[in-house]
Backbone as CSV, one residue per row, in Angstrom:
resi,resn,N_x,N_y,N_z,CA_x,CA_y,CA_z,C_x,C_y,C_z
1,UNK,42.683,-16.064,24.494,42.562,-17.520,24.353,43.832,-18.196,24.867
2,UNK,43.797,-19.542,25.503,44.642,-19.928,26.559,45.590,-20.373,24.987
3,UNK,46.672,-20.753,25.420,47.532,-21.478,24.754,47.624,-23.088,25.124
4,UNK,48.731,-23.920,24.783,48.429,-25.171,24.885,49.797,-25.770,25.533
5,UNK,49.935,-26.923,25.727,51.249,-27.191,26.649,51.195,-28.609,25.181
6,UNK,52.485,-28.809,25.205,53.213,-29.592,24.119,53.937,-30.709,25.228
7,UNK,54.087,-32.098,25.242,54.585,-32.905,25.959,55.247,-33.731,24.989
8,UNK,56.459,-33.102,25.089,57.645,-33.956,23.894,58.579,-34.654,24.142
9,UNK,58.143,-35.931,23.432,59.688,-36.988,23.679,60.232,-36.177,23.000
10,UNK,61.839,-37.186,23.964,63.018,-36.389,23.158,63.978,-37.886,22.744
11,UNK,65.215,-37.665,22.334,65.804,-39.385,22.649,66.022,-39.471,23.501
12,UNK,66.403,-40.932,23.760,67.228,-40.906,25.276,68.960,-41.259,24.791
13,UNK,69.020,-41.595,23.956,70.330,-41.886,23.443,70.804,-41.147,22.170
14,UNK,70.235,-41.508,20.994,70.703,-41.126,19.478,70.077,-40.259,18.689
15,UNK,70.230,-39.487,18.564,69.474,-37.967,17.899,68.719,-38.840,16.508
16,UNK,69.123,-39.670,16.064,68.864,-40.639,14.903,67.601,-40.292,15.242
17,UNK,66.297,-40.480,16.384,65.346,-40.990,17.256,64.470,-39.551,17.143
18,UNK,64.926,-38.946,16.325,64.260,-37.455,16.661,63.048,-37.372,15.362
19,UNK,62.171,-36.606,15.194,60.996,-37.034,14.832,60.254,-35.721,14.546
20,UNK,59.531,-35.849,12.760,59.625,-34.350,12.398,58.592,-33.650,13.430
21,UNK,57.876,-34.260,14.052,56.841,-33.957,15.061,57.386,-33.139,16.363
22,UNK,58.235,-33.905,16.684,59.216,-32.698,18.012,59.500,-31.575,17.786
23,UNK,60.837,-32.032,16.473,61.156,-30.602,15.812,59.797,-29.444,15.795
24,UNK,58.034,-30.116,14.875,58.052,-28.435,14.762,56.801,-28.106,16.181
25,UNK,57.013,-29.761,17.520,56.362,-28.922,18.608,57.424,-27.726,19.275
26,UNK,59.061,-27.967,18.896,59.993,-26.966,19.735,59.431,-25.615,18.729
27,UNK,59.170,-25.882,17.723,59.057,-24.705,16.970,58.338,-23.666,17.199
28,UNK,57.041,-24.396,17.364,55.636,-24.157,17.484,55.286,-23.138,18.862
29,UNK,56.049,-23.793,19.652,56.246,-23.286,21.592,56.324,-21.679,21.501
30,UNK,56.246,-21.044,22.287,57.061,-20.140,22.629,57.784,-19.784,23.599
31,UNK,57.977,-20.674,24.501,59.164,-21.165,25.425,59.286,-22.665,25.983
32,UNK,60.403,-22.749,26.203,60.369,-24.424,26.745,60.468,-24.823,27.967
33,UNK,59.789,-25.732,28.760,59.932,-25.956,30.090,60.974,-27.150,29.676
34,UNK,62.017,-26.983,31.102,62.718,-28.004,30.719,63.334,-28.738,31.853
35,UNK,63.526,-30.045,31.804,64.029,-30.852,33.388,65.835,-29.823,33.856
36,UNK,66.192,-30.078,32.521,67.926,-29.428,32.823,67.739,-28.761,31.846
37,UNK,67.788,-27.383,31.700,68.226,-26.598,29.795,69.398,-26.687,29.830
38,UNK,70.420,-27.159,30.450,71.840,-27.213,29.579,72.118,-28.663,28.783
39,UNK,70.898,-29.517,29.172,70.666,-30.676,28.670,70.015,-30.358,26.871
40,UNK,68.685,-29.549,27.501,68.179,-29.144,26.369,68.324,-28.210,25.186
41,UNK,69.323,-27.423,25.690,70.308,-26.530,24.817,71.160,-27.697,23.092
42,UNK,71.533,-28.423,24.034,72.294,-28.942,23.089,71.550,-29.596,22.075
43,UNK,70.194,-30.026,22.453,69.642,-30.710,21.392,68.615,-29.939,20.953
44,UNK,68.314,-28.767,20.752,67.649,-27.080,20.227,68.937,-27.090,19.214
45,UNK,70.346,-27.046,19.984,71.544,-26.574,18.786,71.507,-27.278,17.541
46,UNK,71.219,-28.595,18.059,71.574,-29.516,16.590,70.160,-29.704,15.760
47,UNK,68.828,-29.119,16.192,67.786,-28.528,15.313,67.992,-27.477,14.744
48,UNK,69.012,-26.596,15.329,68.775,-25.485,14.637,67.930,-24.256,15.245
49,UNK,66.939,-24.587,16.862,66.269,-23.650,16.820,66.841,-23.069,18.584
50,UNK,66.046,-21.844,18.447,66.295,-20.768,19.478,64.813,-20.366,20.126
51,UNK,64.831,-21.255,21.154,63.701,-20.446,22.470,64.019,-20.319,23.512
52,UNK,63.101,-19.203,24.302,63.398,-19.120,25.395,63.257,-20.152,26.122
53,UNK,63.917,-20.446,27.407,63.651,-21.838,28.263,63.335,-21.451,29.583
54,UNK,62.802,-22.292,30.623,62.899,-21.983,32.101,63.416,-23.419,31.954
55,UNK,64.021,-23.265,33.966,64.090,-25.060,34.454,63.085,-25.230,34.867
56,UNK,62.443,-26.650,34.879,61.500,-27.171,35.803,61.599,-28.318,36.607
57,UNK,62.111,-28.581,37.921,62.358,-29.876,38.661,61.760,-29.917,39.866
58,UNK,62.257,-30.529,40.736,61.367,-31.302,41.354,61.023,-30.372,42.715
59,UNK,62.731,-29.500,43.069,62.313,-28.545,43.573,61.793,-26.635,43.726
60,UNK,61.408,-26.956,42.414,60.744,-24.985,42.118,59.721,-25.579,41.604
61,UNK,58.729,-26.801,41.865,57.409,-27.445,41.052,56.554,-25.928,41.472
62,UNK,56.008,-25.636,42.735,55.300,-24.314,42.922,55.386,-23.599,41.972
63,UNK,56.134,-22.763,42.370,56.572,-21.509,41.708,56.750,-21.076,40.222
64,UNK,57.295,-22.160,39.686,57.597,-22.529,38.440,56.342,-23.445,37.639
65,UNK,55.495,-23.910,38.140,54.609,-24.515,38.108,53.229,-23.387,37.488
66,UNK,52.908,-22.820,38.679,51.750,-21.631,38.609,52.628,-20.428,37.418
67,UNK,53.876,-20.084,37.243,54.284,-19.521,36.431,53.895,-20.436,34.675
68,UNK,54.512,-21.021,34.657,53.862,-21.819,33.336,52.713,-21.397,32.945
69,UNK,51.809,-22.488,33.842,50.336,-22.188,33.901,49.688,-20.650,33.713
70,UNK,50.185,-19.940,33.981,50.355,-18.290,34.079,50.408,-18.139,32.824
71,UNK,51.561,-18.390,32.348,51.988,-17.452,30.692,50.824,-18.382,29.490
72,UNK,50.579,-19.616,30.091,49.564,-20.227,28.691,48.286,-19.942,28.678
73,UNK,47.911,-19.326,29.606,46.693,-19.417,30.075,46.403,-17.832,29.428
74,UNK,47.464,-16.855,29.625,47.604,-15.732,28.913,47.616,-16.258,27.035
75,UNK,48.022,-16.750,26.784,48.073,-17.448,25.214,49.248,-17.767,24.856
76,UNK,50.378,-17.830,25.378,51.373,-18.628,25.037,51.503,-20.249,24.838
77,UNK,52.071,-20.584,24.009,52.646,-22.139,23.667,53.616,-22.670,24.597
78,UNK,53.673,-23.809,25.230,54.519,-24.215,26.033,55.166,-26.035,25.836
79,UNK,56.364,-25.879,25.021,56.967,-27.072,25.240,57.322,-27.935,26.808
80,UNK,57.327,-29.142,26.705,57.655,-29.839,28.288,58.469,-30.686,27.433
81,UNK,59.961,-31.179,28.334,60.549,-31.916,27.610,61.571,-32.418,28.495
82,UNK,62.456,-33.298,29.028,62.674,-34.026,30.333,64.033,-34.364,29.790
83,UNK,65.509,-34.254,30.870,66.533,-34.932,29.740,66.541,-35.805,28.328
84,UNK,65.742,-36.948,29.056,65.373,-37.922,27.769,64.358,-38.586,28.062
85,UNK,63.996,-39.263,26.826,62.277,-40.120,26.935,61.626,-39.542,27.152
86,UNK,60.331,-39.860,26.820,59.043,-39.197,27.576,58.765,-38.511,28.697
87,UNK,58.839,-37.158,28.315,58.504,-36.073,30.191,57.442,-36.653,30.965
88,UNK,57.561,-36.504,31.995,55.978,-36.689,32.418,55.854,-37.528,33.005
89,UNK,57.025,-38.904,33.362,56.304,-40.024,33.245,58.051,-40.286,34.942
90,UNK,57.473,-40.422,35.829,58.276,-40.658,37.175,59.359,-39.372,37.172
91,UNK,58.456,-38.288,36.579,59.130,-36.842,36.436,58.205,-35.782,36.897
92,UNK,59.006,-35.052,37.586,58.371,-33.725,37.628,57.067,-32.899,36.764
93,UNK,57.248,-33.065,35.157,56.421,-32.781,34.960,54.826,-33.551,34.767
94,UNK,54.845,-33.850,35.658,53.713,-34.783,36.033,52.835,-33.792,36.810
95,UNK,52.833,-32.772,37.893,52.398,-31.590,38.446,52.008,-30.862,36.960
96,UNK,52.999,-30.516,36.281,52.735,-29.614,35.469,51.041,-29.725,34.601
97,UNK,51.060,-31.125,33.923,50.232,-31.840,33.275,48.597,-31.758,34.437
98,UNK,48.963,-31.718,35.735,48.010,-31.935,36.205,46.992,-30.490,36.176
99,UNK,48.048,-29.875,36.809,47.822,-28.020,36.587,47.184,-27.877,35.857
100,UNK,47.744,-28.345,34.256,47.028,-27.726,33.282,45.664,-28.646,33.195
101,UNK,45.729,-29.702,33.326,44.029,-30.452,33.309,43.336,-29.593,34.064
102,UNK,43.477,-29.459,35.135,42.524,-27.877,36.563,42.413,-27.310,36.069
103,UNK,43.212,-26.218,34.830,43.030,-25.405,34.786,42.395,-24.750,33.329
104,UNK,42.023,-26.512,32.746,41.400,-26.695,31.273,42.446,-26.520,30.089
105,UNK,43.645,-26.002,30.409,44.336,-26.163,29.064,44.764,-27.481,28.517
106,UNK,44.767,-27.156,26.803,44.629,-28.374,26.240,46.148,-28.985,26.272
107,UNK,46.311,-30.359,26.793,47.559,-31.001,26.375,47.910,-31.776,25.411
108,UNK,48.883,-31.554,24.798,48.852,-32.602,23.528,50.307,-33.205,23.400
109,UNK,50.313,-34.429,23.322,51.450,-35.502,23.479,51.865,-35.251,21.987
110,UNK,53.289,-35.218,22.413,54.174,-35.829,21.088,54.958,-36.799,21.166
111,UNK,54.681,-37.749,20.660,55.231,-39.376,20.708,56.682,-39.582,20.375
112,UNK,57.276,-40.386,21.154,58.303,-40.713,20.853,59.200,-41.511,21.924
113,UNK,60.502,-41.362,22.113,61.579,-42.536,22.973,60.525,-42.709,24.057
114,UNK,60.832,-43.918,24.937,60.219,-44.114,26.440,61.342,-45.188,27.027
115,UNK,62.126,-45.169,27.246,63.244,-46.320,27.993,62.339,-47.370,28.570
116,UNK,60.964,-46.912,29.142,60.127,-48.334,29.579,59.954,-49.210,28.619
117,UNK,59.305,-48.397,27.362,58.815,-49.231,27.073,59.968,-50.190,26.028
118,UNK,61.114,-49.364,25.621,61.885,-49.339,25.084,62.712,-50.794,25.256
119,UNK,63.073,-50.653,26.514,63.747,-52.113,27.536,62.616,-53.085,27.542
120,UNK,61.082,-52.831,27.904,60.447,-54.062,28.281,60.190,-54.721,26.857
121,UNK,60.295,-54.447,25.528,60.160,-54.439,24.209,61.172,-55.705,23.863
122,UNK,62.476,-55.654,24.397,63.781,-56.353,23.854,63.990,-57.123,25.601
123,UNK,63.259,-57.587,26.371,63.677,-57.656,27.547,63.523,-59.478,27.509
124,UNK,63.110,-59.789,26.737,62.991,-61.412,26.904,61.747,-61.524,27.993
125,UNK,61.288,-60.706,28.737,60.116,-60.926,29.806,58.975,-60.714,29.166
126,UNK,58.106,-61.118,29.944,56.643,-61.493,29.730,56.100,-60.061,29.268
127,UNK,55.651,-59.376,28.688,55.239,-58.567,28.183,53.426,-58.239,28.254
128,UNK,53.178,-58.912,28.384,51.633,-59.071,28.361,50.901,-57.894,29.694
129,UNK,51.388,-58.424,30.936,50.806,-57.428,31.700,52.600,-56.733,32.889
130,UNK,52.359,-55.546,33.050,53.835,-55.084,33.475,53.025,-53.505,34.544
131,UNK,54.129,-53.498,35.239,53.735,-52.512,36.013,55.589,-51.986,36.175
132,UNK,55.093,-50.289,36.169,56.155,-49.369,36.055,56.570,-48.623,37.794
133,UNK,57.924,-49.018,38.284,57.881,-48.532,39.478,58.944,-47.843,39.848
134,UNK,59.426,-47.205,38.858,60.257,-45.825,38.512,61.865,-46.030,39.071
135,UNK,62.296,-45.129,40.325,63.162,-45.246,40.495,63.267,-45.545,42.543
136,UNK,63.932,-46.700,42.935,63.473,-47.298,44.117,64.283,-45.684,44.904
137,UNK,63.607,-45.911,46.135,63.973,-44.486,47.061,65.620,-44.429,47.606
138,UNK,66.287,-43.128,47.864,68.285,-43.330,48.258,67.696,-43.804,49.866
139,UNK,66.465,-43.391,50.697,66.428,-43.793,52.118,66.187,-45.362,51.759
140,UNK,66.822,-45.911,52.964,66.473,-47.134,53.015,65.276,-47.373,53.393
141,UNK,64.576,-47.164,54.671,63.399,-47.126,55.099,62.523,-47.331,53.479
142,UNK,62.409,-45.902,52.880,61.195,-45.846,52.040,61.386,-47.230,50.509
143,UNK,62.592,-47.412,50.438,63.220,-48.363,49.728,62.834,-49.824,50.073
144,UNK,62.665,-50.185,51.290,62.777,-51.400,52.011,60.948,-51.591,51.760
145,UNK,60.582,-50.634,52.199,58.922,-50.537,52.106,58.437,-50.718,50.881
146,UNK,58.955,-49.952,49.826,58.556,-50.104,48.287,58.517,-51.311,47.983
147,UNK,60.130,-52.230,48.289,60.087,-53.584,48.004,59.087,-54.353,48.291
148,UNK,58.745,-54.456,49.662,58.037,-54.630,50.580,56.589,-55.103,49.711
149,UNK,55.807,-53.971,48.868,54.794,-54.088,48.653,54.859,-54.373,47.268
150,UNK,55.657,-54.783,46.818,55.929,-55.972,45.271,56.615,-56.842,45.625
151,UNK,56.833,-57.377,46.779,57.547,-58.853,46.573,56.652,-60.034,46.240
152,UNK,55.599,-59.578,46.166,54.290,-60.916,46.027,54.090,-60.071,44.315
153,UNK,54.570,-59.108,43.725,54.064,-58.831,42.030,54.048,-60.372,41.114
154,UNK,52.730,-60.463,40.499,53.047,-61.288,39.707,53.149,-60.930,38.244
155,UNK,53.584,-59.404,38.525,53.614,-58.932,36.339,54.992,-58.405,36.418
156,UNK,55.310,-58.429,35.108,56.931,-57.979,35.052,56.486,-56.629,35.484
157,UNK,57.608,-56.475,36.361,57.863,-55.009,36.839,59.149,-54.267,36.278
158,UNK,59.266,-53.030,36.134,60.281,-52.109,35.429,60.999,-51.089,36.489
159,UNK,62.271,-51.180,36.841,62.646,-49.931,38.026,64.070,-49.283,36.738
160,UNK,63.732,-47.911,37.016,64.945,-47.338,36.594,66.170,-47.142,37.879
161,UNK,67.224,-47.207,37.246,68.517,-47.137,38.240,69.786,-46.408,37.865
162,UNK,70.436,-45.643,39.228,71.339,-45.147,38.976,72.945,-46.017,39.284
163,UNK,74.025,-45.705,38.039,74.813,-46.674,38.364,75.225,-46.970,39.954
164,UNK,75.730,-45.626,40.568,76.500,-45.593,41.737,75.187,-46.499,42.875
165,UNK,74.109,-46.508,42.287,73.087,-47.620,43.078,72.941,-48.480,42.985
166,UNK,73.140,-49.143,41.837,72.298,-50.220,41.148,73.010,-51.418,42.123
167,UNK,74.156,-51.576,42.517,74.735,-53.162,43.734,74.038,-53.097,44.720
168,UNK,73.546,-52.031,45.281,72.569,-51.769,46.546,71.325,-52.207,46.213
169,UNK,70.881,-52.269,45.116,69.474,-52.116,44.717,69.216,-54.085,44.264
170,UNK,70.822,-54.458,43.707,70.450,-55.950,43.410,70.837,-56.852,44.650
171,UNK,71.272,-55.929,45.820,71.480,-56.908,46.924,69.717,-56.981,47.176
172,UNK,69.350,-55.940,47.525,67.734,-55.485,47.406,67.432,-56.698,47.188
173,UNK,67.161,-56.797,45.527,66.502,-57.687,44.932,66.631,-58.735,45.205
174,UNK,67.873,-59.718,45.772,68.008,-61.301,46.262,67.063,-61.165,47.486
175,UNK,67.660,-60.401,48.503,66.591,-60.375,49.472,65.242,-60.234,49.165
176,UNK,64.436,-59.887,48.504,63.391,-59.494,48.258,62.589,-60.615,47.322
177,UNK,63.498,-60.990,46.209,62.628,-61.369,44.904,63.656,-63.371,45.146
178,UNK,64.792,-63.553,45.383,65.406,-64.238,45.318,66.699,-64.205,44.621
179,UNK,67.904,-65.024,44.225,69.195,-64.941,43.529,68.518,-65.769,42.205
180,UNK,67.677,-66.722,42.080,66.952,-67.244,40.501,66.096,-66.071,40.051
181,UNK,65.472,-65.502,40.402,64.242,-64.502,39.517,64.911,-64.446,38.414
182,UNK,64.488,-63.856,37.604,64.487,-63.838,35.938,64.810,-62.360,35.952
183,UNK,66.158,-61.753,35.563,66.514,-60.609,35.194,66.635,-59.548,33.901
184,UNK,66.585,-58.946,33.479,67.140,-58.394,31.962,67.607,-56.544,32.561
185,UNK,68.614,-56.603,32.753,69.595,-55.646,32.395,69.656,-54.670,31.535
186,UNK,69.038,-53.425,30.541,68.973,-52.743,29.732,69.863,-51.251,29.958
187,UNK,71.174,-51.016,29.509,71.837,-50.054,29.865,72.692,-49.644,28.519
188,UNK,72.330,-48.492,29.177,72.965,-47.087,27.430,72.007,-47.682,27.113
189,UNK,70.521,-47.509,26.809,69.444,-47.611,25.439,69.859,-47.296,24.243
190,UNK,69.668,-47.525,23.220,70.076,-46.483,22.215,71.235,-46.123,21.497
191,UNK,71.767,-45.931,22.446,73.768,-45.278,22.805,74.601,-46.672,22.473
192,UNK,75.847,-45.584,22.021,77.104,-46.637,21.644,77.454,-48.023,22.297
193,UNK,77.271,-47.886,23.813,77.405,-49.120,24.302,76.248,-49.669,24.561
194,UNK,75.085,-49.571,24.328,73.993,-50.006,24.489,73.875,-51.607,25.052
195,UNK,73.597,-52.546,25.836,73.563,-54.168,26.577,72.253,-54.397,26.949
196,UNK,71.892,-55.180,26.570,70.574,-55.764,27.002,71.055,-57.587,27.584
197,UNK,70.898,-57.707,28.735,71.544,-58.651,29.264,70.255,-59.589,29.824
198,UNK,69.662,-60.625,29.562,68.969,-61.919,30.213,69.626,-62.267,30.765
199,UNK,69.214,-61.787,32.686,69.905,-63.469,33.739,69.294,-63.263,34.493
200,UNK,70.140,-63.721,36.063,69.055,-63.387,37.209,69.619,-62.434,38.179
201,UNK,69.005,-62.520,38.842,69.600,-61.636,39.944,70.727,-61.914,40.857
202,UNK,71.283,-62.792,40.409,72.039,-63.443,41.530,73.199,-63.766,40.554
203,UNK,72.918,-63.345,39.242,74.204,-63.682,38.379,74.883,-61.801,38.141
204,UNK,73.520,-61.248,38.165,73.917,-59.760,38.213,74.669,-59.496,39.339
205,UNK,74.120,-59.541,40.564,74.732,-59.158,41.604,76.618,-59.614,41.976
206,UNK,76.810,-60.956,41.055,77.959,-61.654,41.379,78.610,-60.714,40.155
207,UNK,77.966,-60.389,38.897,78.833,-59.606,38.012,79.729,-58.551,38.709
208,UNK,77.930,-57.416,39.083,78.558,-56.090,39.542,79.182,-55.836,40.180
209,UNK,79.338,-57.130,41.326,79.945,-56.737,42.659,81.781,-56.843,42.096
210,UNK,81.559,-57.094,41.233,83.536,-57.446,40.092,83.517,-56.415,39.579
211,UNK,82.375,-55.763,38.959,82.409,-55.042,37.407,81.542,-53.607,38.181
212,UNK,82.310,-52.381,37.788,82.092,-51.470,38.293,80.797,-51.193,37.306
213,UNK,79.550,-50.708,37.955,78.877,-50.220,36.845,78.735,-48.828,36.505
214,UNK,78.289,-49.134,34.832,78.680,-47.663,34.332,77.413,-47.438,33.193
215,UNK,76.396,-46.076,33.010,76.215,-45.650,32.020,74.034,-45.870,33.120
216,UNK,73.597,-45.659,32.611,72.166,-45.637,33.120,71.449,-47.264,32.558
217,UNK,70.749,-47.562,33.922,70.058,-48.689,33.496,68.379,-48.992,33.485
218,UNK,68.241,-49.748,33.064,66.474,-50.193,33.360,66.379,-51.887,33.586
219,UNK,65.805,-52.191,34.779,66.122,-53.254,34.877,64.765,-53.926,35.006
220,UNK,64.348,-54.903,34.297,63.052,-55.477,33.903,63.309,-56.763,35.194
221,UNK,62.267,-57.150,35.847,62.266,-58.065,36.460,60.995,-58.945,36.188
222,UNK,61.415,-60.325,36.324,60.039,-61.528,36.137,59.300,-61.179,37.257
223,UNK,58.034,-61.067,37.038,56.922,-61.435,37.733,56.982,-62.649,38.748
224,UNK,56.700,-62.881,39.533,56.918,-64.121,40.895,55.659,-65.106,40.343
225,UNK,55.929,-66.284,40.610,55.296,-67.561,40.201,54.309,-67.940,41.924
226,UNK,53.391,-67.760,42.349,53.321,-67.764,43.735,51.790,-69.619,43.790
227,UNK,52.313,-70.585,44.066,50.961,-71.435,44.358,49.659,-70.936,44.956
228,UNK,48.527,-71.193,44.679,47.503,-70.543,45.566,46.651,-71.448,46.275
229,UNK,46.966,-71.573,47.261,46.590,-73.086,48.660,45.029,-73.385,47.988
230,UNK,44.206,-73.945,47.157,42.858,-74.180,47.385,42.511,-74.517,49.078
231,UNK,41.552,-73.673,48.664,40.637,-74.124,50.212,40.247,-75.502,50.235
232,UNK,40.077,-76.041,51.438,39.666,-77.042,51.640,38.275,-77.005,52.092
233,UNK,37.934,-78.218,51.084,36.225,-78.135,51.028,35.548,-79.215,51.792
234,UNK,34.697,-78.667,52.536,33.789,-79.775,53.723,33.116,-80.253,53.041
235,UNK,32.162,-81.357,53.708,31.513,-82.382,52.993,29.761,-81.198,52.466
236,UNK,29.906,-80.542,53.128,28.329,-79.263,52.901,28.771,-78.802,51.766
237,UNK,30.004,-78.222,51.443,30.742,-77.410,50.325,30.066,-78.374,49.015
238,UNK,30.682,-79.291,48.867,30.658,-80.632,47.562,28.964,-80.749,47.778
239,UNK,28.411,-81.040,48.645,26.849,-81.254,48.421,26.215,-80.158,47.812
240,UNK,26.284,-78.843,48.025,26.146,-77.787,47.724,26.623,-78.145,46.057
241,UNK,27.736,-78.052,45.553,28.172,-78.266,44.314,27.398,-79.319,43.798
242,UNK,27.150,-80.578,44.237,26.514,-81.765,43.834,24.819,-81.359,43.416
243,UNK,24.205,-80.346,44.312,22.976,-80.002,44.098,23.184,-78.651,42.622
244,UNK,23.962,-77.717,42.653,24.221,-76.787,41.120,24.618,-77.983,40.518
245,UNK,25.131,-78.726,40.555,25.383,-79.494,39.121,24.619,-80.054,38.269
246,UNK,23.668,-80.549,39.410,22.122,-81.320,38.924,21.353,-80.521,38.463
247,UNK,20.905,-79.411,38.968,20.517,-78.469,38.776,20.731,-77.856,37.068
248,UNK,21.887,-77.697,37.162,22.562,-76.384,36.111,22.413,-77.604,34.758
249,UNK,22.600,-79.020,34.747,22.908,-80.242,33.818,21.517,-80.830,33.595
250,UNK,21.077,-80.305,34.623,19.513,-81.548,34.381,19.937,-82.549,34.590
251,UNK,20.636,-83.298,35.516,20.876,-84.589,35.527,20.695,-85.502,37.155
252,UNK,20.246,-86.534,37.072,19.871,-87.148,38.124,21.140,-86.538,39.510
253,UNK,20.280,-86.871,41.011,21.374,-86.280,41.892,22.621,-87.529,41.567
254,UNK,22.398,-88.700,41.451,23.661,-90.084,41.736,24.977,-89.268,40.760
255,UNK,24.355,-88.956,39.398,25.509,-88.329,38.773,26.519,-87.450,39.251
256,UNK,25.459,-86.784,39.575,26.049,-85.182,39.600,27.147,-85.309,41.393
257,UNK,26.577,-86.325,41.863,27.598,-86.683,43.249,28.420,-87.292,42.704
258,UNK,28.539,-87.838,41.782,30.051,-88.406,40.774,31.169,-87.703,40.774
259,UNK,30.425,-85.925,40.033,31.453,-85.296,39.467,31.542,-84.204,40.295
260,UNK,30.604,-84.026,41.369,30.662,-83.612,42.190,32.241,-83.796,43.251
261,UNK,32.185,-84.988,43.511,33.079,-86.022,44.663,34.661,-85.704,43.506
262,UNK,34.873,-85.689,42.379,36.210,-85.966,42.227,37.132,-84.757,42.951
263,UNK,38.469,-85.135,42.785,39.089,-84.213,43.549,39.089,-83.615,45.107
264,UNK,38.086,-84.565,45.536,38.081,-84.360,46.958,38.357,-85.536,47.784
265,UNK,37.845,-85.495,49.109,38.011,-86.372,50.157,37.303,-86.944,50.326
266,UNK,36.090,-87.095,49.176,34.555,-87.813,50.216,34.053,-88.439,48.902
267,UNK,33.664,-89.640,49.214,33.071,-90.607,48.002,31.781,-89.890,47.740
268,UNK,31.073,-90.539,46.555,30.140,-90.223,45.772,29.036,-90.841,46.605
269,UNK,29.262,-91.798,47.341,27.605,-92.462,48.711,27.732,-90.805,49.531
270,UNK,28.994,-90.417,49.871,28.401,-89.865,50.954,28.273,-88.201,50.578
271,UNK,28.454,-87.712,49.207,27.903,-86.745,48.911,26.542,-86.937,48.703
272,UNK,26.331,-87.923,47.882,24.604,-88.378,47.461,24.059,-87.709,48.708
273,UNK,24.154,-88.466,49.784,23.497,-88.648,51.452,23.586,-87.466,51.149
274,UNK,24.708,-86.203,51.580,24.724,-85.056,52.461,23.437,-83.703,51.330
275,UNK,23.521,-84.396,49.980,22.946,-83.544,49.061,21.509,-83.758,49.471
276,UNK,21.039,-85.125,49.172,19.863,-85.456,49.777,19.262,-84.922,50.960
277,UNK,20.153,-84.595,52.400,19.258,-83.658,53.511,19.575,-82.455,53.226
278,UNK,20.345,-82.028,52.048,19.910,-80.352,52.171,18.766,-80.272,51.303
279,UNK,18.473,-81.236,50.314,17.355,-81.092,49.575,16.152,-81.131,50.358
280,UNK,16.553,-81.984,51.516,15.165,-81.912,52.412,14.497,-83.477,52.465
C-alpha cells in the first residue's frame, strides 16, 4: 500500500508559528523532502526530532522527483517542506505534488505560514480579488515581458523579492505601473525587524535608492484604475434599445424613445422615427 506525501508549512520567521499539526506530520514521515536541509535541520533540532532528509530544488526535480515518488509508492511517508511558508506554492515542489496526483498518491496539506497571504492580510490593499506572481525573472527580457502582461492588472497583485533586486524591480515598477500606484512593502514577516510600509512606488524607489535594502520582501501592489471608452452608439443601436424597452415594460413606443434617447446624441422624435421603420 502506497504511502502518502505530507505538504507542511513551516514559519517563515518565528518558531512561535509552529503548529502541533507540523510537529506530528515531521513525525509521522519517514523521510523529509526538503528545499535546503541545512535550513531544515535546524528547525527538526528545536522539535526535537530525527529523520532522514533528501534535497529537493529546482535543479535534481527529475531524478529526485521519480525517487520520492518511488519510495511512497513502495509505502513510505513523505514530508515536503520549503525554507519557509507554504511548500509548493512558486516552488519546486509543485512537480512533486503533481507526480504524486499521476501517480494517485494521497496528498494531504498541513496548514500554516504563507508570506502571501500573510502580507496581503496587513497590506492596506484591496483584498477582495488578488493575483499571485511570485518572483519577477534575473533576465531582463523574461522580466520586461512578465511586466508586460500585468500592466493593464486590475486586482492587487503580490511579487516576492530579493533584496540585492528589489531597486531594479521598483525602477521596473515606475516604468510599468507609474511613480503614484499604491505600494505596501512587507519585509522580515514575522521576524525581529518585521515593516509593513503603505506608499507608492515612487516614494519606495526614492527611499531605496538612499537606503540599502536588507532582509526578504513581499511587495503588494494596487490594482490599476483603467476608464473603459463606451462605444459609441448609432441612431439603429438606441432604436433597437427603444423597441426592448417597449417590449420588456409594456409601454407605448413615445416612452420607451424617452428613455431610450437619454445619454445619447439623438432626441426622442428621432428615435421614435428610426424605431418605427424597424418595426416596419
Amino acid at each position: 500500500m502506497a504511502g502518502v506525501i505530507y505538504v507542511v508549512a513551516t514559519p517563515i520567521g518565528n518558531l512561535n508559528d509552529m503548529t502541533p499539526r507540523m510537529r506530528e506530520a515531521f513525525e509521522a514521515a519517514d523521510f523529509i523532502a526538503a528545499e535546503d536541509t541545512r535550513v531544515t535541520v535546524k528547525l527538526l533540532n528545536h522539535l526535537g526530532i530525527k529523520k532522514p532528509m533528501i534535497s529537493y530544488y529546482e535543479h535534481n526535480l527529475k531524478d529526485k522527483g521519480e525517487y520520492i515518488i518511488g519510495r511512497v509508492l513502495a509505502g513510505e511517508n513523505c514530508a515536503v517542506c520549503s525554507d519557509a511558508g507554504t511548500p509548493c506554492i512558486s516552488d519546486p515542489g509543485e512537480i512533486l505534488v503533481k507526480q504524486a496526483h499521476a501517480n494517485g498518491i494521497r496528498v494531504i496539506p498541513i496548514t500554516g505560514p504563507s508570506a502571501v497571504i500573510t502580507a496581503l492580510s496587513v497590506s492596506g490593499q484591496n483584498t477582495g480579488r488578488f493575483c499571485f506572481e511570485g518572483f519577477l525573472s534575473t533576465a531582463k527580457k523574461q522580466r520586461l515581458e512578465h511586466l508586460e502582461q500585468v500592466k493593464n492588472e486590475t486586482r492587487t497583485m503580490i511579487f516576492y523579492e530579493a533584496p540585492h533586486k528589489l531597486l531594479n524591480t521598483l525602477k521596473d515598477f515606475k516604468e510599468y505601473f507609474g511613480a503614484d500606484r499604491s505600494l505596501t512593502i512587507a519585509r522580515e514577516l514575522t521576524k525581529l525587524h518585521e515593516q509593513i510600509w503603505l506608499t507608492t512606488v515612487g516614494e519606495a524607489l526614492d527611499f531605496y535608492t538612499e537606503n540599502s535594502p536588507k532582509g526578504e520582501f513581499v511587495l503588494i501592489v494596487a490594482g490599476g484604475v483603467f476608464e473603459t471608452a463606451e462605444k459609441e452608439l448609432t441612431l439603429d443601436d438606441v432604436a433597437h434599445k427603444c423597441i426592448e424597452i417597449m417590449e420588456s415594460e409594456n409601454i407605448p413606443m413615445k416612452e420607451a424613445a424617452k428613455l431610450a434617447c437619454v445619454k445619447t446624441a439623438f432626441s426622442k422624435s428621432e428615435v421614435y422615427k428610426a424605431a418605427q421603420n424597424l418595426r416596419g
